[in-house]
N, CA, C and O of each residue as an XYZ file, in Angstrom:
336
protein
N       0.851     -1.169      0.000
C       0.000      0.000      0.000
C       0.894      1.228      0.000
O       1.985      1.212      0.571
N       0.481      2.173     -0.571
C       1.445      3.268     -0.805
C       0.236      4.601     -0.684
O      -0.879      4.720     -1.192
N       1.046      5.510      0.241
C      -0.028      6.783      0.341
C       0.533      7.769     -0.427
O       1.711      8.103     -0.310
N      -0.263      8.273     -1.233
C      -0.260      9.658     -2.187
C      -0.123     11.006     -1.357
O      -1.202     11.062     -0.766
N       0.476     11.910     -1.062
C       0.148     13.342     -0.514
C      -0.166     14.270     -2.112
O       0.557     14.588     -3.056
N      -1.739     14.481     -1.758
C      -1.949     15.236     -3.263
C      -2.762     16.545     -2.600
O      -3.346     16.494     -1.518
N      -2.685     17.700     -3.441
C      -3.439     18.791     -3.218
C      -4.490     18.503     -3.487
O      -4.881     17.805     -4.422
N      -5.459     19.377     -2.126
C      -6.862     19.612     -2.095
C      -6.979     20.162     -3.522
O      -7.702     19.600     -4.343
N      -6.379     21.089     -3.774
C      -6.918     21.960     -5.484
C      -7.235     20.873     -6.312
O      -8.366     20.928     -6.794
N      -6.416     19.711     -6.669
C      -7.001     18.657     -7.029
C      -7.833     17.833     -7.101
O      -8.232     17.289     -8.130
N      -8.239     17.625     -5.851
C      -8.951     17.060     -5.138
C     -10.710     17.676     -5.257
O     -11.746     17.015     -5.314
N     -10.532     19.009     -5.264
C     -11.529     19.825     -5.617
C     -12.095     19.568     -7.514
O     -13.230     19.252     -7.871
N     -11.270     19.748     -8.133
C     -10.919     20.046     -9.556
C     -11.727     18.695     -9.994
O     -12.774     18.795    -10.634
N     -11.313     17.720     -9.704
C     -12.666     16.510     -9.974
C     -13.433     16.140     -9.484
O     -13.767     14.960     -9.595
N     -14.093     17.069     -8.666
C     -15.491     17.228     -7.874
C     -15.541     15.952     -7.348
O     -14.741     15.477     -6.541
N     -16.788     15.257     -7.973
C     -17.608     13.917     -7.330
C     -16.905     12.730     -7.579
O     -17.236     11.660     -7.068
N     -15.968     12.860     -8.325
C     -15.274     11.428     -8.930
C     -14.247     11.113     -7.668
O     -13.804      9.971     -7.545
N     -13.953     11.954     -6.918
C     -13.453     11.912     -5.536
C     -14.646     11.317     -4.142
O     -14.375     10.843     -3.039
N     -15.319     11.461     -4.472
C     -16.602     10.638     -3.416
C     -15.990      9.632     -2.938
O     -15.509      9.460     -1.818
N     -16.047      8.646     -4.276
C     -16.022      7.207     -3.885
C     -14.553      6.751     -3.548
O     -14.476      5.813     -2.755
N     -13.501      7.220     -3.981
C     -12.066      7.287     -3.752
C     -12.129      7.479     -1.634
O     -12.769      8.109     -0.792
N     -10.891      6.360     -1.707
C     -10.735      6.396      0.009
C      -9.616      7.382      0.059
O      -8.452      6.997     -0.048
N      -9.949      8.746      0.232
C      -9.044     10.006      0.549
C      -9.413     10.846      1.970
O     -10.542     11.245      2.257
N      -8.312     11.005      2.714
C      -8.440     11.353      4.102
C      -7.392     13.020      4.635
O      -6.176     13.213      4.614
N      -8.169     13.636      4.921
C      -7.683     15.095      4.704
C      -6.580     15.283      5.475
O      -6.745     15.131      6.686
N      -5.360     15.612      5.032
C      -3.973     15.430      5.805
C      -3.640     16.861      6.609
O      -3.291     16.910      7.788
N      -3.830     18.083      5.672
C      -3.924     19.463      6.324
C      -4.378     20.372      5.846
O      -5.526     20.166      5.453
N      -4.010     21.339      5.677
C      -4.902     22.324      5.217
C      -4.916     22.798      3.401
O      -5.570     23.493      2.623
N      -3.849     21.987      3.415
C      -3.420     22.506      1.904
C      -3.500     20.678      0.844
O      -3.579     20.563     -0.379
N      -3.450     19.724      1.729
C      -3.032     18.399      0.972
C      -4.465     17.537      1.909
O      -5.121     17.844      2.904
N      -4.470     16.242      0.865
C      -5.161     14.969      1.598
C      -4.255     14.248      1.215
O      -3.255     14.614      0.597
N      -4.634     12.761      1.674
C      -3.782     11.211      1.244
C      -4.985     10.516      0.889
O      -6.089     10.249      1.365
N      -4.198     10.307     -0.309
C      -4.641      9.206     -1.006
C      -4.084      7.629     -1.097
O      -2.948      7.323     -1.461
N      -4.946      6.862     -0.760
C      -4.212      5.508     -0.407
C      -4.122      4.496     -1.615
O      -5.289      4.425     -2.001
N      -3.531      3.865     -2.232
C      -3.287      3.441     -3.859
C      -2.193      2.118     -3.361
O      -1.237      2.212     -2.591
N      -2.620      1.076     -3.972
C      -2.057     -0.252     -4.131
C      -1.075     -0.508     -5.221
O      -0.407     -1.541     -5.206
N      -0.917      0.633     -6.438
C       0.224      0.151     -7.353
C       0.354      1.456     -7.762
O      -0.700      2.080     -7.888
N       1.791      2.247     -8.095
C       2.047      3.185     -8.415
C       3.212      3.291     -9.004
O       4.142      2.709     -8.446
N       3.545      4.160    -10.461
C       3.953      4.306    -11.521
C       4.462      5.888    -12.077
O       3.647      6.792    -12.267
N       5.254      5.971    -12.195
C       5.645      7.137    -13.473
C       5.066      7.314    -14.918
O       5.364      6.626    -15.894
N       4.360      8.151    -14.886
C       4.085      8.173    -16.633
C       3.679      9.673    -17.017
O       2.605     10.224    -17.259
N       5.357     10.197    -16.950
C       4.827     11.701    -17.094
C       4.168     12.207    -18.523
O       3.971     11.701    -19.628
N       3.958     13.366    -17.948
C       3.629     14.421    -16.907
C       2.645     13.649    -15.298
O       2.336     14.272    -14.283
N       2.433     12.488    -15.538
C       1.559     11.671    -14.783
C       2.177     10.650    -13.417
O       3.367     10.343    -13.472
N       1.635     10.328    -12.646
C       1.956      9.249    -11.968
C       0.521      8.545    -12.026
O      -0.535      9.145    -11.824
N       0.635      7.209    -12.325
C      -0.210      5.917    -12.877
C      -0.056      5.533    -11.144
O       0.920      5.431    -10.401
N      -2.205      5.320    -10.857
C      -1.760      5.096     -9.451
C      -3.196      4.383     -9.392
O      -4.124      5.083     -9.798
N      -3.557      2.912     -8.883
C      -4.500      2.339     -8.400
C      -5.065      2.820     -7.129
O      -4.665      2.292     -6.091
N      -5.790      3.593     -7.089
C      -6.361      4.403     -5.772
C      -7.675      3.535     -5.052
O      -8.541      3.019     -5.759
N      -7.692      3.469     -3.847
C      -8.615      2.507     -2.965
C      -9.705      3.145     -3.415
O      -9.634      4.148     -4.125
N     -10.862      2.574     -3.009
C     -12.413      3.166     -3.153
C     -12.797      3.223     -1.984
O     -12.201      2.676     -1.057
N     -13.826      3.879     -1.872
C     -14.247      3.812     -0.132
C     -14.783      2.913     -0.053
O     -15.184      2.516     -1.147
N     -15.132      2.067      1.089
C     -16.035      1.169      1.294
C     -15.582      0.092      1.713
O     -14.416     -0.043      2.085
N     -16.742     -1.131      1.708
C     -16.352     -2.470      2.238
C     -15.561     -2.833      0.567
O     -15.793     -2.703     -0.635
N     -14.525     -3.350      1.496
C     -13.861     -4.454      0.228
C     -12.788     -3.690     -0.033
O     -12.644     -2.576      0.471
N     -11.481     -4.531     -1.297
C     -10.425     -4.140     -1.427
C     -10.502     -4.183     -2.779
O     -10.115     -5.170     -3.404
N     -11.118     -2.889     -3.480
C     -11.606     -2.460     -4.588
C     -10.701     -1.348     -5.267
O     -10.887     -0.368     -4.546
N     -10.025     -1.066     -6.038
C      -9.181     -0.209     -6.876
C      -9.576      0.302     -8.380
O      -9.827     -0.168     -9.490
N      -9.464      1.679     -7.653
C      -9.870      2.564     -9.515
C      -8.442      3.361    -10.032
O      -7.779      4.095     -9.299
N      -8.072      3.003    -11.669
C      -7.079      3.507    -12.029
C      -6.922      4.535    -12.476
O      -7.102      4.409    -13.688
N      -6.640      5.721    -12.198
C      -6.408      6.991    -12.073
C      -4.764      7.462    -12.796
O      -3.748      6.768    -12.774
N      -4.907      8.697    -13.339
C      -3.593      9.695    -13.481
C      -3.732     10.826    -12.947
O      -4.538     11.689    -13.296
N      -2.649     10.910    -11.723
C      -2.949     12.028    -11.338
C      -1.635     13.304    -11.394
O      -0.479     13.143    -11.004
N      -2.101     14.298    -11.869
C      -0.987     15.531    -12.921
C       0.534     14.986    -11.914
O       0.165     14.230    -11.015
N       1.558     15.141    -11.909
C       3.112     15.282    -11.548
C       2.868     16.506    -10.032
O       3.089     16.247     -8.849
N       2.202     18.205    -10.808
C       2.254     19.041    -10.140
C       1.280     19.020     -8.747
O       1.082     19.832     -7.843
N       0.820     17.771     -9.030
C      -0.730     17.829     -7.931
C       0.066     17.168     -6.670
O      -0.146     17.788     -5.628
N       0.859     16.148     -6.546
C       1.739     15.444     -5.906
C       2.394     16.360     -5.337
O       2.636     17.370     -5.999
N       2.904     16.259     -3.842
C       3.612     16.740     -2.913
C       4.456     14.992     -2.646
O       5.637     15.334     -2.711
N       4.469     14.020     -2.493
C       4.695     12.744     -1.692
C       4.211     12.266     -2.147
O       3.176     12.555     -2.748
N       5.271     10.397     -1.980
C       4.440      9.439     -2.204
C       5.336      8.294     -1.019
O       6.479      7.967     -1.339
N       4.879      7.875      0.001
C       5.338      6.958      0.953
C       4.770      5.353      0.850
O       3.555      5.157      0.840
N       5.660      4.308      0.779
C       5.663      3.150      0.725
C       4.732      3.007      2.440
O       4.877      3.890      3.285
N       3.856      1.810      2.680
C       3.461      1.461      4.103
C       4.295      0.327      4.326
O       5.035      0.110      3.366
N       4.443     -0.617      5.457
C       5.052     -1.452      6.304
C       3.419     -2.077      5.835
O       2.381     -1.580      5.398
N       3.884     -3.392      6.202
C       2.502     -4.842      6.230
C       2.013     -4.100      7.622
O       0.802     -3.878      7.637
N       2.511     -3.812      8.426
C       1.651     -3.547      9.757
C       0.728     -2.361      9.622
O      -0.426     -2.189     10.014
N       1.366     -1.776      9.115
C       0.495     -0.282      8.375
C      -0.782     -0.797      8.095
O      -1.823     -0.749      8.751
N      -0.426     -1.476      6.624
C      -1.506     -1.835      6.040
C      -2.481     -2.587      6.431
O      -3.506     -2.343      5.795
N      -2.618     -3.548      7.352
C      -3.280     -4.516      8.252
C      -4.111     -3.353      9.313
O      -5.336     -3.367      9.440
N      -3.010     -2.156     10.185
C      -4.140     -1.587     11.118
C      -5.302     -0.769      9.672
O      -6.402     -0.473     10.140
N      -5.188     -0.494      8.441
C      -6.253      0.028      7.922
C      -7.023     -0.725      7.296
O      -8.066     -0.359      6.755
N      -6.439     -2.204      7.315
C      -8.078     -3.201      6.842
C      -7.313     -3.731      5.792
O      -7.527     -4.943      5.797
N      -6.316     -3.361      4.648
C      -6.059     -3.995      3.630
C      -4.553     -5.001      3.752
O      -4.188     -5.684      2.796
């Protein structure tokens, strides 16, 4: 599991298509986004992003280079206290 640090402006910018995405507001300027496989493909990073909900469900997304602040690898223990 790997967490995204992406700007709210982003986050905003595709309105509702962010609903169903499991994104959790980090501060005032960024959220995290939580994503199971992640990639380079500029101007892009290629990133399987969680969905909310029951189950371990993934939607494939590009999200811009400039929208990205971070991207952190989790530990198995990580990933286990959040369910996946």
């Amino acid at each position: 599991m790997v967490l995204i640090l992406v700007k709210k402006d982003w986050i905003a910018e595709i309105g509702g298509l962010a609903q169903n995405l499991l994104i959790k507001e980090h501060s005032d300027t960024l959220n995290v986004a939580y994503a199971g496989r992640v990639q380079t493909e500029y101007p892009f990073i290629f990133a399987e992003l969680a969905r909310a909900g029951e189950g371990k469900s993934f939607v494939p997304v590009h999200i811009p280079v400039d929208a990205i602040r971070g991207v952190f690898d989790l530990t198995e223990a990580d990933e286990r206290k959040l369910g996946f």
